[in-house]
C-alpha positions in Angstrom: -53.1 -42.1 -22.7 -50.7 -41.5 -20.2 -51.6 -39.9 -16.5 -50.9 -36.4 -15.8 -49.4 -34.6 -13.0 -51.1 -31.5 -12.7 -49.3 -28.8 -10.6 -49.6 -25.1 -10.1 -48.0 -24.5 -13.6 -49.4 -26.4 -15.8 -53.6 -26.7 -14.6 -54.9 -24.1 -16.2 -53.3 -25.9 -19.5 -54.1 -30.1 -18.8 -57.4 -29.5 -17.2 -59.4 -26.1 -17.8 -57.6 -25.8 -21.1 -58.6 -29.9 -22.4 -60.5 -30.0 -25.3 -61.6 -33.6 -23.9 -63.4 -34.4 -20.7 -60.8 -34.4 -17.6 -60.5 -36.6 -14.5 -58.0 -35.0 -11.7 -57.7 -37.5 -9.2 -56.6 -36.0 -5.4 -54.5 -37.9 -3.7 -51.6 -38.1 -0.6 -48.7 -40.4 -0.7 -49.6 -41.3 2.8 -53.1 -42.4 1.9 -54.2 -45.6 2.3 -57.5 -45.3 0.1 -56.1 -43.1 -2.7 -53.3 -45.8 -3.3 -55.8 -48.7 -3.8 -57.6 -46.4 -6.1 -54.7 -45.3 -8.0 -54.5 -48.2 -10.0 -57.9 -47.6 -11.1 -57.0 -44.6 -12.2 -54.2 -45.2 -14.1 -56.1 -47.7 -15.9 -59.0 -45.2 -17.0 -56.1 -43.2 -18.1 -54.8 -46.6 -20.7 -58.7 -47.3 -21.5 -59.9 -44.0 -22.7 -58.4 -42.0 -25.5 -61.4 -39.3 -25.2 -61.0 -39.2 -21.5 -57.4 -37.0 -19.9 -56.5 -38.5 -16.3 -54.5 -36.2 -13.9 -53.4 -36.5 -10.7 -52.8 -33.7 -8.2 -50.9 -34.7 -5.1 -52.5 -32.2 -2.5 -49.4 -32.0 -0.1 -47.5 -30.7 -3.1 -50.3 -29.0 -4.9 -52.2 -27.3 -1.7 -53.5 -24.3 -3.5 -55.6 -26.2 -6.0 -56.7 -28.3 -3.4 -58.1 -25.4 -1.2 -59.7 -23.6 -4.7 -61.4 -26.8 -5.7 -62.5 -27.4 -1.9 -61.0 -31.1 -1.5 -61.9 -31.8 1.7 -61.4 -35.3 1.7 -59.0 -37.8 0.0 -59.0 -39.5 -2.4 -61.2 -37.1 -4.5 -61.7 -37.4 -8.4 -63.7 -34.8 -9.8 -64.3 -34.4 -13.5 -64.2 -31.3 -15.5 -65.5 -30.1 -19.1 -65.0 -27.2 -21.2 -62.7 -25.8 -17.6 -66.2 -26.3 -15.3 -66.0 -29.0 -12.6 -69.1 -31.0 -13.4 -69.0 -34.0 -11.1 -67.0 -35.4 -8.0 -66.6 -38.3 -6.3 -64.9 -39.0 -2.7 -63.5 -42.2 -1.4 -62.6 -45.3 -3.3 -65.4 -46.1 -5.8 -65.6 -48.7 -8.8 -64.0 -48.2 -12.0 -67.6 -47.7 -13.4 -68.6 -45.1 -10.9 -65.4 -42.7 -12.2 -66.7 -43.3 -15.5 -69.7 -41.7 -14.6 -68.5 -38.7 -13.4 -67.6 -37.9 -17.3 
């Protein structure tokens, strides 16, 4: 499954609205760490049919940043049934992400 871009607009709908678990990986075009994690990412997003993947650039997206209380970047926290139910900050393994779901 292809990655997401969650924005403003469309949140609600890709994350709190998924039937399926969601990951919604934070991340800055200037950061260092979230770009060698991004690959990860994306390839939890090709892996997993029962997982959605999203990303939310937080220079772009700074209001769900605040509400969701990213702090620090990279961030991937996973939600189910719209409730954040795990997070994880800082580049971790592939397996460790899997976790969170």
């Amino acid at each position: 499954m292809a990655v997401v871009t969650a924005t403003q607009d469309n949140f609600e709908t890709e994350v709190l609205g998924s039937d399926k678990p969601v990951l919604v990986d934070f991340w800055a075009t200037w950061c260092g760490p979230c770009k060698m994690l991004s690959p990860v990412v994306d390839q939890i997003a090709e892996e997993n049919e029962d997982i959605k993947v999203c990303k939310v650039n937080v220079d772009d997206q700074q209001d769900i940043a605040v509400k969701y209380k990213v702090m620090s970047i990279p961030t991937v926290i996973a939600f189910k049934d719209g409730e954040e139910v795990n997070r994880s900050v800082g580049v971790v393994p592939k397996e460790e992400l899997l976790k969170l779901v």
